[in-house]
N, C-alpha and C positions, 0 to 999 in steps of 0.2 A: 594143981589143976587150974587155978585161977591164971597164975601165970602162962598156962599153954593154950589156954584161950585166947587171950587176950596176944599174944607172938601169932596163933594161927588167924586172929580177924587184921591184924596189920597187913596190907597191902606191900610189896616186897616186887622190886623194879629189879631184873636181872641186867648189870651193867652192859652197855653198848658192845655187839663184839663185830665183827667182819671174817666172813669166809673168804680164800680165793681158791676156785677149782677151776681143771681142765675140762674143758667140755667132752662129752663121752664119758667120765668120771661120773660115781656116785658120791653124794653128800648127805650127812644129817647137820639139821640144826635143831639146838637145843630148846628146849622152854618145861621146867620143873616147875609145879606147883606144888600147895599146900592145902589146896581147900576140895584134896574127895576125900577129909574128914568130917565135909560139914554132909548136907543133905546130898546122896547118890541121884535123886528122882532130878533137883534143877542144874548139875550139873552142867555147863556151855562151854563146848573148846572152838576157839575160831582163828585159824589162819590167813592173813591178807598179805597180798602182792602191793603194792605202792608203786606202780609205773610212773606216775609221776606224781606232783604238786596235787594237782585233782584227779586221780585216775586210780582206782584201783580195785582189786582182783582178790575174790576169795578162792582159796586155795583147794582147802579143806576143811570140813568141821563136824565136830561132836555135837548132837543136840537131840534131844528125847529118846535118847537111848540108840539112836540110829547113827553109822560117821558117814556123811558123803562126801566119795572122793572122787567127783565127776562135773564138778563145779564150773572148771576149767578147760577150755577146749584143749588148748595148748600143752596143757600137763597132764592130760588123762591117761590114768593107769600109770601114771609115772611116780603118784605122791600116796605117803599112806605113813598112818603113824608107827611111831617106829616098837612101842613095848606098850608096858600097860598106861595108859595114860588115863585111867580111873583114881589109879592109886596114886600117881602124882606123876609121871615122866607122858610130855604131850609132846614128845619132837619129834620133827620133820623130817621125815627120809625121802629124795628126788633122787631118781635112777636117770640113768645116760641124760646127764646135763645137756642143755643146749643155751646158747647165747642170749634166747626171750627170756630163759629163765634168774637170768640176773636182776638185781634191783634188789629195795627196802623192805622184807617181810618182816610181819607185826605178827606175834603169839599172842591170843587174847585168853582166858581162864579166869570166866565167872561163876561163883556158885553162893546161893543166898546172899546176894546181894554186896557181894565181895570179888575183887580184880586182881588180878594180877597178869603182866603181860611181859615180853619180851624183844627188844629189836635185835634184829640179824640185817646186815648187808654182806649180801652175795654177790661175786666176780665172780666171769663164766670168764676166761681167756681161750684161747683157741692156737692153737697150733699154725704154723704157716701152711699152707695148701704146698703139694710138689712146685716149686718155682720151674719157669721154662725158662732154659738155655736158647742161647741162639747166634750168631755171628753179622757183623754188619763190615762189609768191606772188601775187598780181593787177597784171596789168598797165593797172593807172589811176592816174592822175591823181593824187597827193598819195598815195598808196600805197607800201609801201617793197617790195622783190622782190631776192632771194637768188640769184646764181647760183653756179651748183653743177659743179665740173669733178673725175675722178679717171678715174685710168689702173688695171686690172684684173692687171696684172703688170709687170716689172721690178724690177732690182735698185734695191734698197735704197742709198741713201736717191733720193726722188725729191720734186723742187721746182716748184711749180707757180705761176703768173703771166698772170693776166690782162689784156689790151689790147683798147684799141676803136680797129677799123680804121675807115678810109676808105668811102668810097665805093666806089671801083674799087678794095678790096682790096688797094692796091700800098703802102699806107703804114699806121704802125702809131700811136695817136695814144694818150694819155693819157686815165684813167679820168677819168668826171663827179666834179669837185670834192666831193659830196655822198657819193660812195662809200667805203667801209670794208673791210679787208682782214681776213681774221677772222687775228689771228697763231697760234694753235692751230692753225688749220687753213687755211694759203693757198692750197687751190681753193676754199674760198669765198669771195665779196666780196658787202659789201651795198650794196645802192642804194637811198638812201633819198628820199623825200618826189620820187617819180618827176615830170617833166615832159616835154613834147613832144620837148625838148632833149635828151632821154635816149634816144628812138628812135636804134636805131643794130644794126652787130653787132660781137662782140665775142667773143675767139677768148683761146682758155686755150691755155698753152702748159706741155706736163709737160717735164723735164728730168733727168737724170742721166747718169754719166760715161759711159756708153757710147753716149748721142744724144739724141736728142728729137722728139715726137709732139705735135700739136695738134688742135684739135674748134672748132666755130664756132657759134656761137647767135646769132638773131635777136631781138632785142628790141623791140617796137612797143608804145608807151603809145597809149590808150586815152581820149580825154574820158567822164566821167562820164556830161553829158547825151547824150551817141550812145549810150552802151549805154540809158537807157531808153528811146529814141526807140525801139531797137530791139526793145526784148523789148515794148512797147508795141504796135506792127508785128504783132509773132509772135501774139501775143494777139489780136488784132483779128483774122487771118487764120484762126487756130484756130477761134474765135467766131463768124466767118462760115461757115468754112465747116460748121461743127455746125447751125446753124440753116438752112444749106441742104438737108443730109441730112434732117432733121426735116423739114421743108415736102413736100420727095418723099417720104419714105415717108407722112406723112399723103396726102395726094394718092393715092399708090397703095393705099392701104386702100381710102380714099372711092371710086375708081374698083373697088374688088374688092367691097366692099358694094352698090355699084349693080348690077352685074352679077347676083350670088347673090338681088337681090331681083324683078330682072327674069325671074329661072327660076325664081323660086318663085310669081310671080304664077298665071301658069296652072293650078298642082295646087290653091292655093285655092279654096272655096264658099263663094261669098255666102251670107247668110241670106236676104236679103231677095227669093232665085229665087221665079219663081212659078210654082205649078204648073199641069200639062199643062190645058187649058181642054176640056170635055166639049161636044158640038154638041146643041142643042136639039129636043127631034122635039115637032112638034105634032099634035094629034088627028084624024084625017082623016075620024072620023064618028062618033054616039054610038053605034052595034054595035058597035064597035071597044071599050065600058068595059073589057068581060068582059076580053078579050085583053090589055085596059092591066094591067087589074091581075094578070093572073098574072106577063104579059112586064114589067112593071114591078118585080118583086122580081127576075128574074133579069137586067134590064138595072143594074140597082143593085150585086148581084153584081159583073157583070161591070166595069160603071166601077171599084169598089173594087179588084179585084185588078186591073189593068190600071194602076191608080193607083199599087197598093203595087209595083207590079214597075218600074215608071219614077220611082221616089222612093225605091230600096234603098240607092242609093250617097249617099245626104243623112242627115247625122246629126244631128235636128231631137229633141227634146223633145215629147212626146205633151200634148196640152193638154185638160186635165177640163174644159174647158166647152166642146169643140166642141162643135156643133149635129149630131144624127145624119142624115143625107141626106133627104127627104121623099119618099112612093110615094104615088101618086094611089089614090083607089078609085071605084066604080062609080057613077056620077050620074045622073039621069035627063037626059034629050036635051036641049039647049040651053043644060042647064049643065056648065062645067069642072070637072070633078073634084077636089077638094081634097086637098090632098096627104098625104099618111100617112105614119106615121111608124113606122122600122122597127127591128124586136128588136136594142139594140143586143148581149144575149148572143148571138143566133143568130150574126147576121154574126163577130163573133169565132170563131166553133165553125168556119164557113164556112170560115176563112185571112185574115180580112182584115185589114188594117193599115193603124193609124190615120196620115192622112196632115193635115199641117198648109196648109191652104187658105190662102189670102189674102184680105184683109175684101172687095174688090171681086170675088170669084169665089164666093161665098158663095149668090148669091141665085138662080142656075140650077135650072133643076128639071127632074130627070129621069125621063120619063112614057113 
C-alpha cells in the first residue's frame, strides 16, 4: 500500500506524440491520469490550445463537478471528453476538424495538489480544392497551345499531372509526343506544332498527402482553311444582309416621296389656267348706240370686277403691255361701232384689278 501511494503522488509526463488528420475527419487525443483516486470533490481537468509563443486557448475543462465545453468560439459543440475521465481517461475528442484547429494542445490533471499533463501536436491538412482547367493559345493547325491547371487551396505541398484519356474516359493514355512539362511549374504542359492527332481530352490531376482533385478539358484543333471558309461565310452573310436593309429602306422612301407628291398635286396652280371666258352681246338695233355706250363703260366695270374677284386666289405677275379692254361708241345706223378705248386711271380709282388674259381670249369685245 505504501508503495502505491507513493507511484500514485509521482507526477508522470506522457511522452511528446503528434497527430496528423484530414480536415473533415474526426480525432481523439489522449491524456490518462492517475489521480481520481485521490479526492473526487478537487478534482481539475483542463485543455489548452497554444496558438502560439504567447497565445492561447482553453479548450475544455472539468472543474467543480461541472465540464464546459463552450469555452471556445471556434470549436463549439465540436470538443467533448471522450469516456470516463473521473476514473482516469480525460481525452479529447474534435469532430469535423478544420485547419484553426491545428497547433500545441496541453492536457492539464490536477487533484490535491498533484499534476499531471500531456502534449499533443496536431496537423489538420486539407485536400486540394477542384483545380480549374483551362487553355491558353489557338487552337490550329501548326499552332503550339498551353494548358493550364491549379487548385485554389490545400496544404502545401501540392503536385500536379497531366493525362490524356480515352475515349470512354475509362483509361488514362500518355501525353502527345510533341508536348513539354514546364518543371517550374507542373500544371502547365505545352503542346506544340498542334495537329488533328492532338484533338482529344485531357484531365490534370492535383495531389497531396491528404487526397486528390481533378478538372478536364476539351481540346479540338482546328484546320486553318475552315476557319476562313468560315469567317468568309460570316462576311458574305453580314454583306448580304446590309445590302438587303439598304434596298428596303430605299424602296420605302421612294414609296413615301410618291405618296407626299400625290398630296401636294392638288394644292398646286398651274400657270398656264385660263381665265373665266366673257359671253358676247350683239347690237340689236342702231337706237340702241346711245344705251351702248353708257351701258358699255358700266358692263366693262362689271366684267373687271367679277374678273378680279374669280382670279384673287392666282398669284400671277401684272404685265405693262396688256391691252386695256375696248368700249364701243355711238355710229350712225348701219355701221358697228368701233371700239373705244377706256381710262386706264379711272378703272384703277374704280377697284379694278389687273387680270392676266390668255393670247386666245384676248380678242372678244365687250359692247
Amino acid at each position: 500500500r505504501f508503495l502505491f501511494l507513493i507511484w500514485s503522488l509521482i507526477s508522470t509526463v506522457e511522452p511528446y506524440t503528434e497527430f496528423k488528420r484530414v480536415a473533415e475527419e474526426n480525432v481523439t487525443l489522449p491524456c490518462h491520469h492517475r489521480l481520481g483516486l485521490l479526492e473526487q470533490g478537487s478534482l481539475d481537468i483542463e485543455w489548452l490550445l497554444h496558438v502560439s509563443e504567447t497565445v492561447q486557448k482553453a479548450v475544455i475543462t472539468y472543474s467543480g463537478g461541472h465540464v464546459y465545453d463552450d469555452l471556445n468560439e471556434d470549436q463549439k459543440g465540436r470538443v467533448s471528453f471522450t469516456s470516463n475521465f473521473r476514473a482516469g481517461d480525460a481525452s479529447l475528442q474534435i469532430i469535423s476538424l478544420q485547419s484553426s484547429d491545428a497547433g500545441k494542445y496541453i492536457c492539464k490533471v490536477k487533484n490535491a495538489g498533484q499534476y499531471e499533463w500531456a502534449r499533443i501536436t496536431l496537423k489538420v491538412i486539407e485536400k486540394p480544392s477542384k483545380p480549374k482547367c483551362w487553355l491558353e493559345g489557338e487552337l490550329l493547325e501548326g499552332k503550339d497551345l498551353s494548358l493550364q491547371c491549379r487548385s485554389a487551396s490545400g496544404t502545401a505541398p501540392i503536385s500536379y499531372r497531366w493525362q490524356r484519356l480515352s475515349e470512354d474516359e475509362e483509361r488514362a493514355e500518355h501525353l502527345p509526343p510533341t508536348s513539354r512539362v514546364n518543371i517550374s511549374n507542373p500544371g502547365q504542359v505545352l503542346l506544340k506544332n498542334l495537329t488533328q492527332m492532338t484533338t482529344g481530352l485531357y484531365q490534370c490531376i492535383a495531389t497531396n498527402e491528404a487526397g486528390q482533385e481533378n478538372c478536364v478539358v476539351q481540346v479540338t484543333v482546328q484546320q486553318a482553311q475552315n476557319i476562313g471558309m468560315i469567317a468568309g461565310a460570316v462576311c458574305g452573310v453580314v454583306v448580304g444582309l446590309c445590302l438587303l436593309l439598304l434596298v428596303v429602306r430605299l424602296t420605302i422612301r421612294r414609296k413615301e416621296k410618291k405618296r407626299y407628291e400625290e398630296e401636294e398635286a392638288p394644292n398646286e396652280i398651274r400657270e398656264d389656267a385660263e381665265a373665266p371666258k366673257a359671253h358676247l352681246v350683239k347690237p340689236s338695233s342702231s337706237s340702241s348706240g346711245s344705251r351702248s355706250s353708257r351701258s358699255g363703260s358700266s358692263s366693262t366695270r362689271s366684267t373687271a370686277n367679277s374678273a378680279s374677284r374669280s382670279q384673287r386666289t392666282l398669284s400671277t405677275e401684272a404685265t405693262p403691255h396688256l391691252t386695256p379692254p375696248q368700249y364701243s361708241q355711238k355710229e350712225p345706223e348701219g355701221r358697228e361701232p368701233e371700239p373705244k378705248k377706256v381710262d386706264y386711271a379711272n378703272l384703277m380709282k374704280m377697284g379694278a384689278t389687273l387680270v392676266m388674259v390668255p393670247a386666245q381670249s384676248r380678242a372678244f369685245q365687250t359692247v
